[in-house]
DRENZALO-752242 format. One record per residue (C-alpha): residue in one letter; x, y, z. Coordinates in steps of 0.02 Angstrom, whole numbers, padded with zeros to 5 digits, always signed. Example, Ala and Ser with C-alpha at 12.3 -4.5 7.8 and 13.67 -1.06 7.14 Angstrom:
REM residues 2
A+00615-00225+00390S+00684-00053+00357
REM end
This chain:
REM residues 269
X+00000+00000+00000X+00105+00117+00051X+00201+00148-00138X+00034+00207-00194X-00051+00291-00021X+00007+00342+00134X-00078+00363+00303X-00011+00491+00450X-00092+00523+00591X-00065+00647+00711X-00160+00764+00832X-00298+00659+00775X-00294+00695+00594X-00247+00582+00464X-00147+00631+00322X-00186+00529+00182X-00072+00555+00037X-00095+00492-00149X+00118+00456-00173X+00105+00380-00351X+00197+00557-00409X+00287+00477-00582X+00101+00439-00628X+00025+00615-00575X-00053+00488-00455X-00156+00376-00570X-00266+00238-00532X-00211+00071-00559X-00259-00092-00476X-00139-00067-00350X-00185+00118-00321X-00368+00036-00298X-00325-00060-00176X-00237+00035-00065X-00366+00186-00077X-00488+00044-00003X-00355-00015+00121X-00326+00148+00187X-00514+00194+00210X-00556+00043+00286X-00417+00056+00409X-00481+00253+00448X-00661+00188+00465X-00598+00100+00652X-00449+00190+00684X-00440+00253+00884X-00425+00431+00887X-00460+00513+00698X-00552+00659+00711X-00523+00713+00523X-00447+00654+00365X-00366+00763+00212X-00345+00668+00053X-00220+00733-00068X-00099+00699-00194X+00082+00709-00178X+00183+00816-00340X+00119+00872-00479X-00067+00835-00465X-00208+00757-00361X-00232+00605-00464X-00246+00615-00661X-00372+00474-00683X-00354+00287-00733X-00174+00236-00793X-00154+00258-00965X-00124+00070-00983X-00278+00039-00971X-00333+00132-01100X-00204+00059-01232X-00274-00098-01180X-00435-00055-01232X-00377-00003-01393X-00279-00165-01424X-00462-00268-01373X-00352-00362-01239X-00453-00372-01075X-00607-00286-01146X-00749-00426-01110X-00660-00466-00960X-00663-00275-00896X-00863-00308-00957X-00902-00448-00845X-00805-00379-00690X-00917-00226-00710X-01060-00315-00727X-01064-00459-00614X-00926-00396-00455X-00973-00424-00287X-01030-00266-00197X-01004-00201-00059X-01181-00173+00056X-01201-00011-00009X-01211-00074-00191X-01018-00029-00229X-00943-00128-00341X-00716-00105-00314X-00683+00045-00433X-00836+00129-00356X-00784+00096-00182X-00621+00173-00199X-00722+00342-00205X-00872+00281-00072X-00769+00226+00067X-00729+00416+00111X-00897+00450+00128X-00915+00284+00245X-00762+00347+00371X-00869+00416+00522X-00775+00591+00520X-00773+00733+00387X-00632+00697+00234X-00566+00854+00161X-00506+00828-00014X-00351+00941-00054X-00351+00970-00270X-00205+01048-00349X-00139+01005-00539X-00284+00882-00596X-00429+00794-00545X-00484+00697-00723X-00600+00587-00744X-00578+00443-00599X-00483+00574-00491X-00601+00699-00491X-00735+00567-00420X-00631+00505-00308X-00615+00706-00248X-00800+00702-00233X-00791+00544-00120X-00717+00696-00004X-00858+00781+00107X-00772+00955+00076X-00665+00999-00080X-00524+01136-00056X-00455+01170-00221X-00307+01281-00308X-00379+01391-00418X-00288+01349-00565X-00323+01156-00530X-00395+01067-00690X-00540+00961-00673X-00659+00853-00778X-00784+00713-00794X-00650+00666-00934X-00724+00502-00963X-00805+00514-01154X-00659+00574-01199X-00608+00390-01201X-00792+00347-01273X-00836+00297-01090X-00970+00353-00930X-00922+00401-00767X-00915+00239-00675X-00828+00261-00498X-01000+00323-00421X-01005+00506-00504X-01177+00488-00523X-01211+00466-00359X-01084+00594-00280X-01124+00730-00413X-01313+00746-00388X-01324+00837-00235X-01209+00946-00289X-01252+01025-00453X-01381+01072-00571X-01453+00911-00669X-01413+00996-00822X-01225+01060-00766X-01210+00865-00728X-01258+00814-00912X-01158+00940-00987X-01013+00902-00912X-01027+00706-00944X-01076+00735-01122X-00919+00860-01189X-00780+00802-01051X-00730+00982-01049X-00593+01056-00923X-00637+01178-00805X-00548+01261-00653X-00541+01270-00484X-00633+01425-00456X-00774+01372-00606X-00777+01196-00488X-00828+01315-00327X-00941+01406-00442X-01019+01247-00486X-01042+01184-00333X-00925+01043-00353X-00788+01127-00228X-00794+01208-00083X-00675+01337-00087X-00523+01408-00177X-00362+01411-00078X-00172+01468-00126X-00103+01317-00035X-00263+01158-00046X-00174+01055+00082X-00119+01156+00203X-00277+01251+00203X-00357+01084+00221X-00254+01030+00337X-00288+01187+00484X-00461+01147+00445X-00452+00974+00491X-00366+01031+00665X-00504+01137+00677X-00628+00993+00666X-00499+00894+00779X-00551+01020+00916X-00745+01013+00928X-00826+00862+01003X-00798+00690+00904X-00962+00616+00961X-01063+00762+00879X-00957+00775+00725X-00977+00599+00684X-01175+00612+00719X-01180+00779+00585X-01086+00670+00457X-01206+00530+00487X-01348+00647+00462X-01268+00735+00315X-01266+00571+00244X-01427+00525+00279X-01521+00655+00204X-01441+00639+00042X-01564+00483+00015X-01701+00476+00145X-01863+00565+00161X-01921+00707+00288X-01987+00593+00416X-01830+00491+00411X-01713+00619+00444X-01823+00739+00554X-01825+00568+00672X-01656+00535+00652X-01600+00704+00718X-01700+00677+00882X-01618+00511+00887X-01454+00590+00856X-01472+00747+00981X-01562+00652+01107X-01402+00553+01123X-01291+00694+01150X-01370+00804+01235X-01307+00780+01432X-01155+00681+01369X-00990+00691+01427X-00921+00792+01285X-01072+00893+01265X-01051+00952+01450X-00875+00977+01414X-00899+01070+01262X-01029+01190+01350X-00904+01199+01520X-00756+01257+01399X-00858+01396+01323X-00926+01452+01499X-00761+01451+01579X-00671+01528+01417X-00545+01367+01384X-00503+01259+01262X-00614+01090+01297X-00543+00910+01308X-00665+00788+01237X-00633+00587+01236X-00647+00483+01104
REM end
């Protein structure tokens, strides 16, 4: 795993780091497979608070490996590509591998930043919206880049896209494959905000996070994630559920004592 993705932790953030840099960070099998490792390791590890994805060099992650591509061309792998797609086994969310490499950030229990500089084609820029929050260079390139290669978005853009833009942004953008920046992606809606330095930015923000109480940041993100599929009554009980559990807490004292007596709170995991 760790020639492809790398995992620090500290202070209760983990810095996960794309570190494929003499492929501008692009997805192989074995990039795959350690995205997945490294997300399922975050989803129980003691003591994350926050996670920042980003790439290391010149770009976040430029998209599947050209290989694959030239193997396309040749016809060598193509019907088994087919039937891998079509008949994988999926994860209980409905992912099938590819897809889950983008999913599992959404599945970690705390907020993922995702840090974009250089570019975020095709497979990288999905696996950017995998990211609850998108901080992005403003001169950062990004695209649903897949018909360029006569292909869909397949790495669950479908599903990460559609609460964030405009049905008719979404098709145009699948349809023509066309590049657009950083500050067009906030404009969008498909980042959050444009910052001189992604990671770093992302980074302070994650420390930030780090600092407010764990129990009620993981209860937002489950809500956040909820309400991206569930009706009204659904969520509306859910919340209750969800404040009724913190309310009284330890951490929710703590975090009220702190403010009251003008400190900086200590909160357990």
């Amino acid at each position: 795993m760790n020639d492809r993705v790398t995992v620090d932790i500290q202070g209760g953030v983990a810095d996960v780091r794309l570190v494929r840099t003499d492929k501008m960070n692009a997805l192989d099998d074995a990039m795959f497979s350690a995205l997945i490792a490294a997300g399922e390791r975050l989803k129980g590890e003691a003591g994350v608070r926050a996670v920042v994805l980003s790439g290391e060099g010149r770009a976040f992650c430029a998209g599947l490996d050209m290989g694959s591509f030239q193997q396309m061309a040749s016809g060598a792998g193509g019907q088994r590509t087919s039937d891998a797609l079509l008949t994988p086994k999926r994860t209980e969310g409905g992912a099938n591998r590819a897809q889950q490499a983008c999913m599992v950030w959404r599945e970690i229990p705390v907020p993922v930043i995702a840090a974009v500089h250089g570019v975020a084609f095709g497979g990288g820029f999905q696996l950017a919206l995998g990211a609850d929050l998108r901080y992005v260079a403003a001169d950062a390139r990004l695209a649903v880049l897949e018909i360029k290669w006569g292909l869909i978005p397949d790495m669950a853009g479908m599903v990460l896209m559609r609460g964030l833009v405009r049905d008719d942004v979404a098709r145009e953008l699948t349809f023509t494959g066309r590049i657009f920046s950083g500050e067009e992606a906030v404009a969008m809606g498909l980042a959050t905000r444009v910052c001189g330095d992604p990671r770093a930015e992302a980074l302070a923000l994650a420390t930030e996070i780090a600092g407010k109480n764990p129990h009620a940041i993981r209860a937002g993100k489950r809500l956040l994630n909820l309400a991206a599929w569930a009706d009204q009554h659904a969520v509306l009980l859910a919340e209750s559920q969800e404040q009724g559990a913190l309310i009284g807490s330890a951490n929710q004292v703590e975090a009220v004592m702190a403010n009251l007596q003008k400190r900086s709170p200590q909160f357990a995991d």
